[in-house]
mmCIF file as gemmi writes it, N, C-alpha and C atoms, coordinates in Angstrom:
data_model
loop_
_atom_site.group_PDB
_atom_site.id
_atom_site.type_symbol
_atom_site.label_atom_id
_atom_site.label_alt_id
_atom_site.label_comp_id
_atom_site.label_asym_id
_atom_site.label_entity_id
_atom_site.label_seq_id
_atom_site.pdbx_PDB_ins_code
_atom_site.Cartn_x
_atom_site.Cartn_y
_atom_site.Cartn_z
_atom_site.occupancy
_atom_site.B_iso_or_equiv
_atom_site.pdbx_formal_charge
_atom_site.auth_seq_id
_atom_site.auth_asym_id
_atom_site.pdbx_PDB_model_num
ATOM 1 N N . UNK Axp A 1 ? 0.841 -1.176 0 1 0 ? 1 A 1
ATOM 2 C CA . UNK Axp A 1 ? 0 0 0 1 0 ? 1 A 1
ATOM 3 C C . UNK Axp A 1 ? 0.888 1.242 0 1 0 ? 1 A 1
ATOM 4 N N . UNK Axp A 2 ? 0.416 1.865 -0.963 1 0 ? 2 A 1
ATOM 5 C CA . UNK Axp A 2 ? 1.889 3.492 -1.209 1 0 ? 2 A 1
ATOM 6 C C . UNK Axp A 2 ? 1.06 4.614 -0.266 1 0 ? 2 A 1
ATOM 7 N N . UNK Axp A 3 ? 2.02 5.455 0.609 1 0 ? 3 A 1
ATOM 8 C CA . UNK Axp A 3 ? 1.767 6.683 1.252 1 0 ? 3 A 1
ATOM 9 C C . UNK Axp A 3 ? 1.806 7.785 0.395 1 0 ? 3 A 1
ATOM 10 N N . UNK Axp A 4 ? 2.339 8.111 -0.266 1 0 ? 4 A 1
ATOM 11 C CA . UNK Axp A 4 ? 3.067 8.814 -1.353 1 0 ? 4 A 1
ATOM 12 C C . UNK Axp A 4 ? 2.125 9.426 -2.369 1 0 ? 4 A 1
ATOM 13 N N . UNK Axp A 5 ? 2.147 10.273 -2.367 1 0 ? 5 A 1
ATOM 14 C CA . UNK Axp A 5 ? 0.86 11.075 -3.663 1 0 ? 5 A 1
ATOM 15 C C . UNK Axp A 5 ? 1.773 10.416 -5.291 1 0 ? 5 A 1
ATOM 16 N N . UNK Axp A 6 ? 0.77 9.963 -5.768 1 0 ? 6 A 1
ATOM 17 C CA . UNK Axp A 6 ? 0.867 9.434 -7.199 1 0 ? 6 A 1
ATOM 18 C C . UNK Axp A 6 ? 0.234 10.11 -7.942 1 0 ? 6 A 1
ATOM 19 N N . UNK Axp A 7 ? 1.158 10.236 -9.295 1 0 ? 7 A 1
ATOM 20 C CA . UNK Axp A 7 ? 0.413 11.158 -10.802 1 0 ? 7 A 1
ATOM 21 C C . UNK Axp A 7 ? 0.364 9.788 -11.674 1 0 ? 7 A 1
ATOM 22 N N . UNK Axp A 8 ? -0.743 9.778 -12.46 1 0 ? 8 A 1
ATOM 23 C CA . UNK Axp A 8 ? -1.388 8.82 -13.15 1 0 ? 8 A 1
ATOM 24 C C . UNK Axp A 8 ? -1.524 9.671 -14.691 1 0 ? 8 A 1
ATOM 25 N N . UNK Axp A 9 ? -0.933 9.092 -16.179 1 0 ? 9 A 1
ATOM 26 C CA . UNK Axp A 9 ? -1.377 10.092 -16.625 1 0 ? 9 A 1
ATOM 27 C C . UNK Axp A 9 ? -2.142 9.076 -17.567 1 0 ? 9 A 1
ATOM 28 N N . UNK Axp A 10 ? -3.701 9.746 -18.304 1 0 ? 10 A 1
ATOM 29 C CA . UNK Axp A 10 ? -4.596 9.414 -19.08 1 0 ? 10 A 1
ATOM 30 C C . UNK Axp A 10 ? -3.64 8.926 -20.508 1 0 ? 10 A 1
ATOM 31 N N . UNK Axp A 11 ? -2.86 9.841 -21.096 1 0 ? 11 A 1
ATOM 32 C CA . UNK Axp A 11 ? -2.021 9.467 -22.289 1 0 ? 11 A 1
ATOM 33 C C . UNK Axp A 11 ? -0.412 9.074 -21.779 1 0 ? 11 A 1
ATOM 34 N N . UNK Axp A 12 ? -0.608 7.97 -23.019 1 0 ? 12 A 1
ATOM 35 C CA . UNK Axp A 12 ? 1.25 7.698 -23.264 1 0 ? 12 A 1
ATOM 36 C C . UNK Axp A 12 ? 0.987 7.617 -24.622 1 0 ? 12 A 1
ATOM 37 N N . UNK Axp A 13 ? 2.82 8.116 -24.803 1 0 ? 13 A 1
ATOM 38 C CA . UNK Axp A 13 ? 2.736 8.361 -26.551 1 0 ? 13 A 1
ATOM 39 C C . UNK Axp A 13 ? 1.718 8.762 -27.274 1 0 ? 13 A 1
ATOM 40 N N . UNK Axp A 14 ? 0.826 9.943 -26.9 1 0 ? 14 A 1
ATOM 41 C CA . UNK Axp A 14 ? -0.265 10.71 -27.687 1 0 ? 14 A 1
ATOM 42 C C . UNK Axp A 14 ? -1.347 9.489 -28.057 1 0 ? 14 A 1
ATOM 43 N N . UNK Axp A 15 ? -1.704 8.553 -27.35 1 0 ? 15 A 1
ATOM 44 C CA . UNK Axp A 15 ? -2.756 8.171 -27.064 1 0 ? 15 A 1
ATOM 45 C C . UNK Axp A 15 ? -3.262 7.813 -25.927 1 0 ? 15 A 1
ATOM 46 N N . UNK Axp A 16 ? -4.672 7.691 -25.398 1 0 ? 16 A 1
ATOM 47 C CA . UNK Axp A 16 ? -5.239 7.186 -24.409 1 0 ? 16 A 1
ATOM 48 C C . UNK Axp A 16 ? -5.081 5.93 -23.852 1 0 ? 16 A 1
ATOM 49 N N . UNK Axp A 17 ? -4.341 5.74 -22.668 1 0 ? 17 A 1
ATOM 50 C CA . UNK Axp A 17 ? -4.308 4.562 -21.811 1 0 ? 17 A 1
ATOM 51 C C . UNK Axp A 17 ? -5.149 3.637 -22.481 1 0 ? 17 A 1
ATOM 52 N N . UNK Axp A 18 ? -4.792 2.753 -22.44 1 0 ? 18 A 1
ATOM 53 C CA . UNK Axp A 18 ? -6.192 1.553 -22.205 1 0 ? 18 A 1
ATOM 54 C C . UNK Axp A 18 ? -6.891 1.356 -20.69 1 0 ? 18 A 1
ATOM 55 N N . UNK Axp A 19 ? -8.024 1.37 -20.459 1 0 ? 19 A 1
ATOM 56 C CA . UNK Axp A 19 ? -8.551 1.027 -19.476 1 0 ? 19 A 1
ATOM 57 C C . UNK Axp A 19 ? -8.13 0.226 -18.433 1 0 ? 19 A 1
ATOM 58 N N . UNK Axp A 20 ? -7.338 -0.977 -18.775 1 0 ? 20 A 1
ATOM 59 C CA . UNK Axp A 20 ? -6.842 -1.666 -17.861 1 0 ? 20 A 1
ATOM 60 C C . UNK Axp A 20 ? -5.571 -1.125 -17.731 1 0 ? 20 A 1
ATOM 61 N N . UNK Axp A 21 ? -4.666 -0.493 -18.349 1 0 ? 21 A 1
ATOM 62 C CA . UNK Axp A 21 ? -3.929 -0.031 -17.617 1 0 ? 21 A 1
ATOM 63 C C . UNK Axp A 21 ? -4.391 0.639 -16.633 1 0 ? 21 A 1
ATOM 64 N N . UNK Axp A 22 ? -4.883 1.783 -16.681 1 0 ? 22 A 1
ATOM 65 C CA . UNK Axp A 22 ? -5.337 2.686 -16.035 1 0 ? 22 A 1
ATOM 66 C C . UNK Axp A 22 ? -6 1.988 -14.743 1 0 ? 22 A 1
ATOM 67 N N . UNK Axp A 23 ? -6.751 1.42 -14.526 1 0 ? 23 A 1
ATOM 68 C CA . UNK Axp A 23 ? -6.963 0.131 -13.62 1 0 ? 23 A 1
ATOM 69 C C . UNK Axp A 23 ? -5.79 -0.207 -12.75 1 0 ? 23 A 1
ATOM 70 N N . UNK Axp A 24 ? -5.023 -0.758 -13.5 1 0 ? 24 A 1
ATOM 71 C CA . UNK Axp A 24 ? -3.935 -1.293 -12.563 1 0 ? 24 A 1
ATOM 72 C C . UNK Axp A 24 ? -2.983 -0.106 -12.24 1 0 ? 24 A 1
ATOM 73 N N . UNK Axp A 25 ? -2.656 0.594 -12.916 1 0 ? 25 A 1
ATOM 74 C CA . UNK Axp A 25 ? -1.74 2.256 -12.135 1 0 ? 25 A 1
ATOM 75 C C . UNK Axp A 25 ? -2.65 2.312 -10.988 1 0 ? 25 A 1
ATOM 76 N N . UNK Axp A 26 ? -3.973 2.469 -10.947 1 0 ? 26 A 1
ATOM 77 C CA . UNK Axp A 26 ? -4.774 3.15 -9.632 1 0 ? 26 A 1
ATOM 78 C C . UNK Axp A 26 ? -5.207 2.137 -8.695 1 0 ? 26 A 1
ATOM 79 N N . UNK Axp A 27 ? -4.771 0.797 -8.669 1 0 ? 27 A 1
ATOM 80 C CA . UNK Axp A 27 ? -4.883 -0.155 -8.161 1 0 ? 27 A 1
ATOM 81 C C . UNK Axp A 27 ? -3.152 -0.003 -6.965 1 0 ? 27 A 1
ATOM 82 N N . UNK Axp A 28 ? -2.149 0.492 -8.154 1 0 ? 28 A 1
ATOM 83 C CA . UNK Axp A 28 ? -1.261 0.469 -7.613 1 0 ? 28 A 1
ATOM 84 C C . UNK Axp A 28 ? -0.967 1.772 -6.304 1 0 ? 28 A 1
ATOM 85 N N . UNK Axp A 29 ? -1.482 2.579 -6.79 1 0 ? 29 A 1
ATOM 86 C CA . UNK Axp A 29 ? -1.779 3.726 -6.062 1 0 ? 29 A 1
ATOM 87 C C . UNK Axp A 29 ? -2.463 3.193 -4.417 1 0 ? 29 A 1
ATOM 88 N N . UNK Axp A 30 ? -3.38 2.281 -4.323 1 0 ? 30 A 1
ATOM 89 C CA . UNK Axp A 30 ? -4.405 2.552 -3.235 1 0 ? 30 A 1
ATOM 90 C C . UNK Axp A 30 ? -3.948 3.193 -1.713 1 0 ? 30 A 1
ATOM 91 N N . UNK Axp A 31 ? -4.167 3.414 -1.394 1 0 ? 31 A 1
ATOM 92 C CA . UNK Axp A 31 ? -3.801 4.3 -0.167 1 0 ? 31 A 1
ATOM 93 C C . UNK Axp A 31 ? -3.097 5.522 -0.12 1 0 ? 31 A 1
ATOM 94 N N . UNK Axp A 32 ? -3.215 6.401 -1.311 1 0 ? 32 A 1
ATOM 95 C CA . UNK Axp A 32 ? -2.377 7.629 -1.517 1 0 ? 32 A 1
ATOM 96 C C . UNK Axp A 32 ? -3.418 8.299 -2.062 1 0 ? 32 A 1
ATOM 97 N N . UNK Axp A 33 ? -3.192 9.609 -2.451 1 0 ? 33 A 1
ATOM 98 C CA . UNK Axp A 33 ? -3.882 10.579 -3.295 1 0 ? 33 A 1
ATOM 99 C C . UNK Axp A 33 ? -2.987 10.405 -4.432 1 0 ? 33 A 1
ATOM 100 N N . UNK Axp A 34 ? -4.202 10.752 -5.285 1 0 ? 34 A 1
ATOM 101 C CA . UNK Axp A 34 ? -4.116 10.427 -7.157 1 0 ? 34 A 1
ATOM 102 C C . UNK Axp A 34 ? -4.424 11.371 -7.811 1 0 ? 34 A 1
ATOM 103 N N . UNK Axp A 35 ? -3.399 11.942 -8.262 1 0 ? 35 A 1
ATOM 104 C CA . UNK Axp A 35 ? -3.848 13.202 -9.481 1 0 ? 35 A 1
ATOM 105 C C . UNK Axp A 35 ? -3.712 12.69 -10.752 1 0 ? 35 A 1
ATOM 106 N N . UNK Axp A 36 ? -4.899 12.904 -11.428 1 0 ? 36 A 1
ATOM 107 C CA . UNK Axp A 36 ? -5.27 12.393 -13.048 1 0 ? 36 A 1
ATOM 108 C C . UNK Axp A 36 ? -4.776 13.024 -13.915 1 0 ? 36 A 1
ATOM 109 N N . UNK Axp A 37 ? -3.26 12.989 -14.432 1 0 ? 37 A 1
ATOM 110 C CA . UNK Axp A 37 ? -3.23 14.274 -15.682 1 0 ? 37 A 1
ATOM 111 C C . UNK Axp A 37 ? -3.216 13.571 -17.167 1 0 ? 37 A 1
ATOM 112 N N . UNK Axp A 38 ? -4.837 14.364 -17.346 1 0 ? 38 A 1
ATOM 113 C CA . UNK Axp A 38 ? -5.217 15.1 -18.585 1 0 ? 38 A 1
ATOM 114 C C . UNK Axp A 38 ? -4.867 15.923 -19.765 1 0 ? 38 A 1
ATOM 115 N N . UNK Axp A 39 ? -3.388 16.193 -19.634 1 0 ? 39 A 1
ATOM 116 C CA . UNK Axp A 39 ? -2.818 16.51 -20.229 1 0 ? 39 A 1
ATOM 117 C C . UNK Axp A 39 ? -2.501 16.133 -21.666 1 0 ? 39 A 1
ATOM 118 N N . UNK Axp A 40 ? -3.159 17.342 -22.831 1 0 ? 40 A 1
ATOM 119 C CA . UNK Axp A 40 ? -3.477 16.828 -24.432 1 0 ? 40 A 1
ATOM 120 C C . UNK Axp A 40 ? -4.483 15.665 -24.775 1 0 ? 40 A 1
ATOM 121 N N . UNK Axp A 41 ? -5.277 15.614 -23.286 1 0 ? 41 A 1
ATOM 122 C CA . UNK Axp A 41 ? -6.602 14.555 -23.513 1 0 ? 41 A 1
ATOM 123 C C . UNK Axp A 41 ? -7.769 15.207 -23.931 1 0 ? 41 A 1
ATOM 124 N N . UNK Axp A 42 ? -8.255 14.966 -25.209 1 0 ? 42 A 1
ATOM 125 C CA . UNK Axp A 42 ? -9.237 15.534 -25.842 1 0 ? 42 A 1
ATOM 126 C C . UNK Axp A 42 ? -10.712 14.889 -25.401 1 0 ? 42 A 1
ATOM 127 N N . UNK Axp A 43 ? -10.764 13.381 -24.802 1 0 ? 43 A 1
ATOM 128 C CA . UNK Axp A 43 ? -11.557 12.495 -24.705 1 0 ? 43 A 1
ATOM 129 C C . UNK Axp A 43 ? -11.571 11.529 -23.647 1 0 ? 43 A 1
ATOM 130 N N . UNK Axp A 44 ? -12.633 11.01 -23.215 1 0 ? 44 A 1
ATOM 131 C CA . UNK Axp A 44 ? -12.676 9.137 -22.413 1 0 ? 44 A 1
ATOM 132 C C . UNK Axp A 44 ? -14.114 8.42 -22.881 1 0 ? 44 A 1
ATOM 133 N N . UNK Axp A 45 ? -13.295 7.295 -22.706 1 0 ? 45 A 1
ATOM 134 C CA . UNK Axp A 45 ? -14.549 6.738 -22.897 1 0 ? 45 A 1
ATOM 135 C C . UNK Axp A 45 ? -14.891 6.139 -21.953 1 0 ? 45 A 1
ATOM 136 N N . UNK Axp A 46 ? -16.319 5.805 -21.882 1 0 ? 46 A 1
ATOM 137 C CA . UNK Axp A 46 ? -17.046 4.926 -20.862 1 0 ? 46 A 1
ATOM 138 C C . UNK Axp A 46 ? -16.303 4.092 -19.711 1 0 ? 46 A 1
ATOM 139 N N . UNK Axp A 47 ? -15.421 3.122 -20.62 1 0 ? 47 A 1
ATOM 140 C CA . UNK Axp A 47 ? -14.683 2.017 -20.061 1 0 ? 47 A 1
ATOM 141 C C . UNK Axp A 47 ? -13.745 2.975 -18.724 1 0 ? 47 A 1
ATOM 142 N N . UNK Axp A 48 ? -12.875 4.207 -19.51 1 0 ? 48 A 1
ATOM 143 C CA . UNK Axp A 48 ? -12.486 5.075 -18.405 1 0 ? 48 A 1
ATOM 144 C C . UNK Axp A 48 ? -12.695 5.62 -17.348 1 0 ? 48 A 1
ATOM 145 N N . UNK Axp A 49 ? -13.963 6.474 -18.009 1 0 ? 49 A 1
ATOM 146 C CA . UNK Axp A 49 ? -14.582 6.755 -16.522 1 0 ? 49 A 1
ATOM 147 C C . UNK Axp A 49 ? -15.162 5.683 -15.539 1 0 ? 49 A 1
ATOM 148 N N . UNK Axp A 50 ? -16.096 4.616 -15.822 1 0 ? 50 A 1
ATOM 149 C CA . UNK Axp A 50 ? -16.021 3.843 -14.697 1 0 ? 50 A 1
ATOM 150 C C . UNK Axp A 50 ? -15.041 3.685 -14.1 1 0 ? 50 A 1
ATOM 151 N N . UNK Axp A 51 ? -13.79 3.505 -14.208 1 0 ? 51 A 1
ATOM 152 C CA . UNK Axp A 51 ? -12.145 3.107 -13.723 1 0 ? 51 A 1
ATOM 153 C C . UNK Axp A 51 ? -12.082 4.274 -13.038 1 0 ? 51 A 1
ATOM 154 N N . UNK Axp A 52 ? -12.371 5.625 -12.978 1 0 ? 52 A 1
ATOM 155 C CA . UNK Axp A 52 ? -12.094 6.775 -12.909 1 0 ? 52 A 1
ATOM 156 C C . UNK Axp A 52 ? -13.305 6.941 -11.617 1 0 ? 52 A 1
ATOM 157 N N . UNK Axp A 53 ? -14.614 6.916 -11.835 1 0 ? 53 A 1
ATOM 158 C CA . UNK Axp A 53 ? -15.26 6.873 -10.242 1 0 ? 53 A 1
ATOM 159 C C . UNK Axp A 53 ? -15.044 5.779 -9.464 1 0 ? 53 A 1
ATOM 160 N N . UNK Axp A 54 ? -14.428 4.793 -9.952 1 0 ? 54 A 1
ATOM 161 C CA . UNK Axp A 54 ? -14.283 3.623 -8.79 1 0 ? 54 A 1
ATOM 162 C C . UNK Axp A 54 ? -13.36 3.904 -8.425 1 0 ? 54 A 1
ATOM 163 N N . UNK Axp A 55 ? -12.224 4.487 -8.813 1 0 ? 55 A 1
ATOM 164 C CA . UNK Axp A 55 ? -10.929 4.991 -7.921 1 0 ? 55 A 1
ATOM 165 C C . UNK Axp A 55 ? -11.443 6.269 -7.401 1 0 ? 55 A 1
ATOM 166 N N . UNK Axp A 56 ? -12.082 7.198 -7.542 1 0 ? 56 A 1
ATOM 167 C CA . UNK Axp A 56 ? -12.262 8.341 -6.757 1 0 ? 56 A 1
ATOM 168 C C . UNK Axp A 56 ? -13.236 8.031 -5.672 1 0 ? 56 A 1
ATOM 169 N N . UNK Axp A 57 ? -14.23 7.103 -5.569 1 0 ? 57 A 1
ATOM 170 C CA . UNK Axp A 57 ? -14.978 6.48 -4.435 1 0 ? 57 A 1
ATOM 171 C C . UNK Axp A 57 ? -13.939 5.315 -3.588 1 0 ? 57 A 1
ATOM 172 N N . UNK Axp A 58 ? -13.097 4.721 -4.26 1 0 ? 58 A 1
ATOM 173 C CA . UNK Axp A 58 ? -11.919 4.085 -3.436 1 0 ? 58 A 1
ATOM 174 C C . UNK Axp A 58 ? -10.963 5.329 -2.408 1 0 ? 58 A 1
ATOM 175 N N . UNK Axp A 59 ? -11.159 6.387 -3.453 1 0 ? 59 A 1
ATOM 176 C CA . UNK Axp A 59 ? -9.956 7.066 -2.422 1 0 ? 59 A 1
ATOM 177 C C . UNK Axp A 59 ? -10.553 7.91 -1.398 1 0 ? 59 A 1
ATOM 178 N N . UNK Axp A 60 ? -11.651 7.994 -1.772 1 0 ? 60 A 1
ATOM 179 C CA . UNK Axp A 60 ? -12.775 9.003 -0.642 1 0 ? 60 A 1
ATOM 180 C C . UNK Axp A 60 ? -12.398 7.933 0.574 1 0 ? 60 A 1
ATOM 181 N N . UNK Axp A 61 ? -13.257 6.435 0.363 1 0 ? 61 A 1
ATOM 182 C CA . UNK Axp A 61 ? -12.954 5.45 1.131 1 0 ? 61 A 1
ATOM 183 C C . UNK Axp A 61 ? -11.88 5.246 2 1 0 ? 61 A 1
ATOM 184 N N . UNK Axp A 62 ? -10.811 5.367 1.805 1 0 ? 62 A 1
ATOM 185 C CA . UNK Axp A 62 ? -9.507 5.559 2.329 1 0 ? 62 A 1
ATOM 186 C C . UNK Axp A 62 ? -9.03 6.595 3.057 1 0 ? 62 A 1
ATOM 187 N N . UNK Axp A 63 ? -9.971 7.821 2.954 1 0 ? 63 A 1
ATOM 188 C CA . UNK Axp A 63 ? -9.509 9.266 3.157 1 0 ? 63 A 1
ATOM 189 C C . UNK Axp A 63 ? -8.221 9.967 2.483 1 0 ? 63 A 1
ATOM 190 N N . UNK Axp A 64 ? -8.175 9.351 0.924 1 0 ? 64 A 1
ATOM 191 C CA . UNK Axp A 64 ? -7.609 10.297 0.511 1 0 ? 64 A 1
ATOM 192 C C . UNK Axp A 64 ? -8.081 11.305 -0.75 1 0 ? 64 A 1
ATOM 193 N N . UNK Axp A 65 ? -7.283 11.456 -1.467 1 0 ? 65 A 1
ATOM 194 C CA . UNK Axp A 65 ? -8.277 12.077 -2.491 1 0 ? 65 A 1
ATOM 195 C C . UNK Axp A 65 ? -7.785 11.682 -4.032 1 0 ? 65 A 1
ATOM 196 N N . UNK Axp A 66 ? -9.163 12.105 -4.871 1 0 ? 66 A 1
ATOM 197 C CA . UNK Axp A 66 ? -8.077 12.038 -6.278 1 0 ? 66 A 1
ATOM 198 C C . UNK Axp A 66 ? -8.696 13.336 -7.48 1 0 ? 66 A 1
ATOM 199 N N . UNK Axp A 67 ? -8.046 13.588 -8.276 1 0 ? 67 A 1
ATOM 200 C CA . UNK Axp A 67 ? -8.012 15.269 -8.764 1 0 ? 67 A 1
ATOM 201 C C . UNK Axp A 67 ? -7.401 14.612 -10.182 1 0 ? 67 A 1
ATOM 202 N N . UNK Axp A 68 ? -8.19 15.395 -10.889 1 0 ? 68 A 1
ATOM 203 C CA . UNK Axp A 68 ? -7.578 15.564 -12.56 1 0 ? 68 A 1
ATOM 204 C C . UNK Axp A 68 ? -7.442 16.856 -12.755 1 0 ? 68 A 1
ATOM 205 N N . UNK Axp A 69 ? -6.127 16.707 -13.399 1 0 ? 69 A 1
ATOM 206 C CA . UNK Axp A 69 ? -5.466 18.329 -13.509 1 0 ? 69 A 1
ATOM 207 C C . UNK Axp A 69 ? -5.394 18.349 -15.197 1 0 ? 69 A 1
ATOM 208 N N . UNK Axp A 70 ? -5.119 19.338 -15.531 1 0 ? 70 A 1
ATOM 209 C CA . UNK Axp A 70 ? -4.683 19.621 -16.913 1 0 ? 70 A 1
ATOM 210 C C . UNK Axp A 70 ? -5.374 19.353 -17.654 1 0 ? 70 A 1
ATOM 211 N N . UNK Axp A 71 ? -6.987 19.785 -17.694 1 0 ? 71 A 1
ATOM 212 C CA . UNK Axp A 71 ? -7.843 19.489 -18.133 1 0 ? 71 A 1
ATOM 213 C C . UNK Axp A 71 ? -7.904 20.472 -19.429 1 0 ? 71 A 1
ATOM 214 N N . UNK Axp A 72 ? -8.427 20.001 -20.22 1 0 ? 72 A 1
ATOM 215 C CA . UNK Axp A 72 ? -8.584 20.849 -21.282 1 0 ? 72 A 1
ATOM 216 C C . UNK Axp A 72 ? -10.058 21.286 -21.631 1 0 ? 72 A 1
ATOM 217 N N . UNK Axp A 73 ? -10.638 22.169 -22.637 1 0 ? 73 A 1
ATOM 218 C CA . UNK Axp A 73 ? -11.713 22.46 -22.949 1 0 ? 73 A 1
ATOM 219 C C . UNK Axp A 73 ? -12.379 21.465 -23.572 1 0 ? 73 A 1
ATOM 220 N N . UNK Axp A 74 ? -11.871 20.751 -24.463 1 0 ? 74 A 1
ATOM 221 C CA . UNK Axp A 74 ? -12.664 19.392 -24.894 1 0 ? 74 A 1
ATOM 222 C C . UNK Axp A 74 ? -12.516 18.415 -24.165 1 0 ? 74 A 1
ATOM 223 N N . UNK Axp A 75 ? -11.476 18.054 -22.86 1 0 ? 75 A 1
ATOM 224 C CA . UNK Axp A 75 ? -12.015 17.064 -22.37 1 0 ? 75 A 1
ATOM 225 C C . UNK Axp A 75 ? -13.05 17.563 -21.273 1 0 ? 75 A 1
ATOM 226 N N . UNK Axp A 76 ? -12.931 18.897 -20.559 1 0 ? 76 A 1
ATOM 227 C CA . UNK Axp A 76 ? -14.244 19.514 -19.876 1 0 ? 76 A 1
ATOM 228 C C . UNK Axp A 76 ? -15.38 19.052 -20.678 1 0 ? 76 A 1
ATOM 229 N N . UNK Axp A 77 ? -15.506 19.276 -21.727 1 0 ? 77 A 1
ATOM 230 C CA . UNK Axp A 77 ? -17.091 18.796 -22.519 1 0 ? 77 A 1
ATOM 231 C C . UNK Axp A 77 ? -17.14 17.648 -22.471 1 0 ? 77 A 1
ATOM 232 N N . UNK Axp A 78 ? -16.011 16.737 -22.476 1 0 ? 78 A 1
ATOM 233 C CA . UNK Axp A 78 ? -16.601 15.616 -22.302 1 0 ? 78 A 1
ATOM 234 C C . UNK Axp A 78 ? -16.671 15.221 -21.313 1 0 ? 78 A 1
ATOM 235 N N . UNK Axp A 79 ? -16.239 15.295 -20.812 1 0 ? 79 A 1
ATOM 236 C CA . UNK Axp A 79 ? -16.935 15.189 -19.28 1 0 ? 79 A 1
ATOM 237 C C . UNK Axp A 79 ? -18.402 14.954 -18.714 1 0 ? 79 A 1
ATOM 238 N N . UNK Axp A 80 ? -19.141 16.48 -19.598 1 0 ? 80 A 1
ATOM 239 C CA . UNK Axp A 80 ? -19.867 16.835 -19.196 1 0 ? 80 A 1
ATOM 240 C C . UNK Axp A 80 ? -20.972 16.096 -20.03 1 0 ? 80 A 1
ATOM 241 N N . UNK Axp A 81 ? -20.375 15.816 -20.982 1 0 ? 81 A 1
ATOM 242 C CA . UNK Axp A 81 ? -21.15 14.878 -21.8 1 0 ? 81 A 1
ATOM 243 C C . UNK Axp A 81 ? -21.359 13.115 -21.247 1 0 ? 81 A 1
ATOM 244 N N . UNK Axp A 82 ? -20.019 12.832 -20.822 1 0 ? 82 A 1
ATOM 245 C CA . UNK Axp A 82 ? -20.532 11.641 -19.641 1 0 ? 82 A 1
ATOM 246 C C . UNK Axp A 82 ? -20.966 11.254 -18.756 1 0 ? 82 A 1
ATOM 247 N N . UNK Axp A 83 ? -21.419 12.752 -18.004 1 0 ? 83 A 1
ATOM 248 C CA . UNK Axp A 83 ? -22.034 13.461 -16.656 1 0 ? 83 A 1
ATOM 249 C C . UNK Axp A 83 ? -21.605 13.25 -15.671 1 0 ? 83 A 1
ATOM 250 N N . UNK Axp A 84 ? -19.992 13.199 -15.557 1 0 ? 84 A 1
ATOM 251 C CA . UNK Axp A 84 ? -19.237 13.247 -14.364 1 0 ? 84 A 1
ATOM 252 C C . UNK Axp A 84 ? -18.134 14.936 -14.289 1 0 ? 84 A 1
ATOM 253 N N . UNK Axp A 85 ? -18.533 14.912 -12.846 1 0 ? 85 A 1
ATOM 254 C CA . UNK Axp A 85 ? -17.825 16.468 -12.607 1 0 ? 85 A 1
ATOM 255 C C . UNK Axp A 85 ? -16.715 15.675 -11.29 1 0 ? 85 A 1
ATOM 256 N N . UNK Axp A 86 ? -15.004 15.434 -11.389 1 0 ? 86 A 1
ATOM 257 C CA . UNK Axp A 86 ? -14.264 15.089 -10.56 1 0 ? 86 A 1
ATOM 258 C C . UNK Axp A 86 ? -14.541 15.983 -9.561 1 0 ? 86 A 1
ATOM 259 N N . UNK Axp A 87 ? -14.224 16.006 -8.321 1 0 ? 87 A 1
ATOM 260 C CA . UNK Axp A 87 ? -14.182 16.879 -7.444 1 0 ? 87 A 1
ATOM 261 C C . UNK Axp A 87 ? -13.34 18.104 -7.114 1 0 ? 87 A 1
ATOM 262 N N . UNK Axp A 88 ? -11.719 17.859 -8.044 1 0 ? 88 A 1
ATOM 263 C CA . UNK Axp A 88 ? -10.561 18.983 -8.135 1 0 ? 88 A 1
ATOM 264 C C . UNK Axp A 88 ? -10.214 18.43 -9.773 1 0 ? 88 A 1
């Protein structure tokens, strides 16, 4: 279990994680705070965000937190289009 604040990022090599990665980075994380960077992420899909509230209800759980930074204007819309608002 890591103490240690962990950065998780949505892209490698100018594409989007796969889901299970992303899964297992925030699996690896559990017991820390998790910042999501969004950084040049235009998009998620479905498969993501579920991965994405089950780790932010895991880390509430834990008392820690988790935050997507470097958000951009199209991934804000999408967001909003998947009808999740992160908490930071």
């Amino acid at each position: 279990m890591s103490e240690q604040a962990v950065t998780v990022p949505l892209q490698r090599d100018g594409k989007l994680v796969d889901p299970a990665e992303l899964l297992e980075a925030l699996l690896g994380a559990d017991g820390a705070d998790v910042t999501i960077d969004a950084a040049d992420t235009p998009l998620l899909t479905s498969r993501h965000l579920q991965v994405l509230i089950a780790a932010e209800r895991r880390t509430r759980e834990t008392a820690h937190s988790l935050s997507v930074t470097n958000r951009n204007e199209q991934f804000e819309s999408c967001l909003a289009l998947l009808g999740w608002q992160p908490n930071s």
